[in-house]
C-alpha positions as CSV (number, residue, x, y, z in Angstrom):
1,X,28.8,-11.2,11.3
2,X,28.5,-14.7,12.9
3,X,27.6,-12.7,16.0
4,X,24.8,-10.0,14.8
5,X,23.0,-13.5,13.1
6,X,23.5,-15.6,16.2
7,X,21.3,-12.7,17.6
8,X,19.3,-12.3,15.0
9,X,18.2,-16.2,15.2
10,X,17.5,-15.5,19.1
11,X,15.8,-12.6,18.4
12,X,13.8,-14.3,15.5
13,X,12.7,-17.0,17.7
14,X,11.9,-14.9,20.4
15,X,9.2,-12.9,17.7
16,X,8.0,-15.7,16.5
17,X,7.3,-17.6,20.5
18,X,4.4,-20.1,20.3
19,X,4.5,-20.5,16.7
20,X,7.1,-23.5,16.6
21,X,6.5,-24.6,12.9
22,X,7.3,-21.2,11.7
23,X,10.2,-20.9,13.6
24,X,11.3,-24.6,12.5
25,X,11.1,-23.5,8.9
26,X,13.3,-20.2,8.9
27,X,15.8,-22.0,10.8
28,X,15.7,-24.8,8.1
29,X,15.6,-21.7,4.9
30,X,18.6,-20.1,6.8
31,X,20.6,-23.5,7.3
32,X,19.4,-24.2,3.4
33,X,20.5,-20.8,1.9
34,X,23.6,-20.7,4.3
35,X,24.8,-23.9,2.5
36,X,23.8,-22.6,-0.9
37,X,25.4,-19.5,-0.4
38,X,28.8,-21.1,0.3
39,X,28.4,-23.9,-2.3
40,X,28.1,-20.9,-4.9
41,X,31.0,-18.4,-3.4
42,X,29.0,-15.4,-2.3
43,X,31.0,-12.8,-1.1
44,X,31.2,-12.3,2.5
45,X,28.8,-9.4,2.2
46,X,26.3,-10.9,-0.1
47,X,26.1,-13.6,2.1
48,X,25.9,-12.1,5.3
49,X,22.6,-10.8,3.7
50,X,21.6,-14.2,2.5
51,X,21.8,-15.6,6.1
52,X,19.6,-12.4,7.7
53,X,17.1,-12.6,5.1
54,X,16.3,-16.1,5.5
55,X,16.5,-15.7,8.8
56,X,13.7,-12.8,8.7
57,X,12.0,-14.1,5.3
58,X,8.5,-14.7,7.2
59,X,8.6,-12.0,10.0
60,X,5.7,-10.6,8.3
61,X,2.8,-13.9,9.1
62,X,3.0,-12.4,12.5
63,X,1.6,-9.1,11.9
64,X,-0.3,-10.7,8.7
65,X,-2.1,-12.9,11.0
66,X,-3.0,-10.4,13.6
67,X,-4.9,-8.5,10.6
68,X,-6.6,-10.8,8.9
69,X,-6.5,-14.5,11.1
70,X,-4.4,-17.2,11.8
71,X,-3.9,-19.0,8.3
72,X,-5.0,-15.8,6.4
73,X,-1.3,-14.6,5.7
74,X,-1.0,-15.1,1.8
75,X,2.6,-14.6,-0.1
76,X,2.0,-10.9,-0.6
77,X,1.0,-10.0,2.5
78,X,4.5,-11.6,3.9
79,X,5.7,-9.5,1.6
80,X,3.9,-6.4,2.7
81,X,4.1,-6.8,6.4
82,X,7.5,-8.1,6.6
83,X,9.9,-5.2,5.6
84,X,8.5,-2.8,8.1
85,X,8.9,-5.1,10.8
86,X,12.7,-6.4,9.9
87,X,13.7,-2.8,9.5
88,X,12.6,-2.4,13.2
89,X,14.1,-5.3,14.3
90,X,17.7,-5.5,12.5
91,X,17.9,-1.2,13.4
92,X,17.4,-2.6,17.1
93,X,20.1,-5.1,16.9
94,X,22.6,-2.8,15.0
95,X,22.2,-3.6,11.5
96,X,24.3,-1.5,9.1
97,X,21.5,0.7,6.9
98,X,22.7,-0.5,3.6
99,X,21.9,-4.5,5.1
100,X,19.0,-3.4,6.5
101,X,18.2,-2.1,3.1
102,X,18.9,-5.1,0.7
103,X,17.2,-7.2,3.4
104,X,14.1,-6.1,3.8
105,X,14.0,-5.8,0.1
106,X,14.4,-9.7,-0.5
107,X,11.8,-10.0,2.1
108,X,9.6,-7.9,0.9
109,X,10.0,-10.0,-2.7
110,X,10.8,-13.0,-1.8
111,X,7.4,-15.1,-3.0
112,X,7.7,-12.8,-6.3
113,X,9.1,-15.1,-8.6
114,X,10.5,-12.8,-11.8
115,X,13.1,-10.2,-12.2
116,X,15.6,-12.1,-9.7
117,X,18.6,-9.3,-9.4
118,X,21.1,-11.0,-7.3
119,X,22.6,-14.3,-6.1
120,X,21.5,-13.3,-2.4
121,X,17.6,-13.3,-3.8
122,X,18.0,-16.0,-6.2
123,X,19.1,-18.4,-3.4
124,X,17.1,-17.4,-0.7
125,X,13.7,-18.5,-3.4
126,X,15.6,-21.2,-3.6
127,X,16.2,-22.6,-0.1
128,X,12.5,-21.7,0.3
129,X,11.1,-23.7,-2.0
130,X,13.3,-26.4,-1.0
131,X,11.9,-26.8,2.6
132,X,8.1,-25.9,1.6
133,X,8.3,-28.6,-1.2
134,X,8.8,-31.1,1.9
135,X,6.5,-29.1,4.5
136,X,4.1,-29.0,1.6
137,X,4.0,-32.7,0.7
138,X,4.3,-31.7,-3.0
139,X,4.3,-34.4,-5.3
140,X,7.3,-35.4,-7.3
141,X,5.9,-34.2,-10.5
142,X,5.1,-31.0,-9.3
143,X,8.7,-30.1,-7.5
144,X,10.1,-31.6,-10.7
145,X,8.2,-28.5,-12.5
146,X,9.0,-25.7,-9.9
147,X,12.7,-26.8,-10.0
148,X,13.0,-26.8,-13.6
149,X,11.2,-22.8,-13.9
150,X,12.4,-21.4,-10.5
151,X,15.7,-22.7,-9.8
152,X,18.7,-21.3,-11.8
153,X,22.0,-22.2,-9.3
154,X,23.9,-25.7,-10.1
155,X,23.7,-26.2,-6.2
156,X,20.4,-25.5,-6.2
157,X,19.2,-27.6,-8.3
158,X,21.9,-30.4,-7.6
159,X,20.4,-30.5,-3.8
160,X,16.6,-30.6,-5.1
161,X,17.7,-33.4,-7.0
162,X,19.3,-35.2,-4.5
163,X,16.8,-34.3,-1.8
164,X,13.4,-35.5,-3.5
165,X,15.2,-37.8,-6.3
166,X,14.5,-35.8,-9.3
């Protein structure tokens, strides 16, 4: 597994050329959820998962972008764009189908906030909100609020805490 995500990353980067603050923030949602993920015991599988979505979380601002304008990308039209262009990508580098699957499903969901149904979806919000509270410059008070409704793992919210003193 360490292998297919090495590639993955390269392969991420190499989508996203040009755009270095995009290709900053997955690589700070993967290290993030990679850390979450193992704080919380995932299952080798389930965490494999993890590390490719957050990896391929925002492949879809690319193609969002080139539709409607730089800047013009909004949360569901990540969610739209993205899955078609992961599948395509993690069938290219030899992605099993059920990973590809599950995958493109959390990206596809991933700024949809209710019916959480699974550790691997739960986190990944998570170590999302966790690097666009900073990139954000969200106030205290309002991380304080999106920790206490969004974030449900002890690690989670433990590294919230920790990281904006909460």
């Amino acid at each position: 597994h360490i292998i297919q995500l090495q590639q993955l990353l390269e392969a991420m980067i190499a989508y996203m050329g040009g755009d270095a603050r995009r290709i900053q923030h997955f690589i700070k949602v993967h290290a993030l959820a990679q850390l979450l993920g193992r704080q919380e015991q995932l299952d080798e599988g389930t965490q494999f998962i993890l590390e490719a979505a957050a990896l391929t979380h925002d492949i879809g601002i690319k193609n969002g972008e080139a539709k409607f304008g730089a800047g013009k990308c909004s949360g569901k039209t990540q969610e739209l764009e993205g899955p078609p262009a992961a599948a395509e990508l993690l069938a290219k580098l030899g992605f099993a189908p059920d990973v590809c699957e599950r995958v493109c499903y959390l990206i596809g969901h991933h700024h949809t906030y209710t019916n959480i149904d699974g550790m691997d979806y739960q986190i990944l919000v998570e170590a999302d909100f966790l690097v666009n509270f900073y990139e954000d410059g969200m106030s205290k008070e309002a991380i304080q609020t999106a920790c206490g409704r969004i974030f449900k793992t002890a690690s989670g919210i433990r590294l919230c805490r920790q990281m904006f003193g909460i």
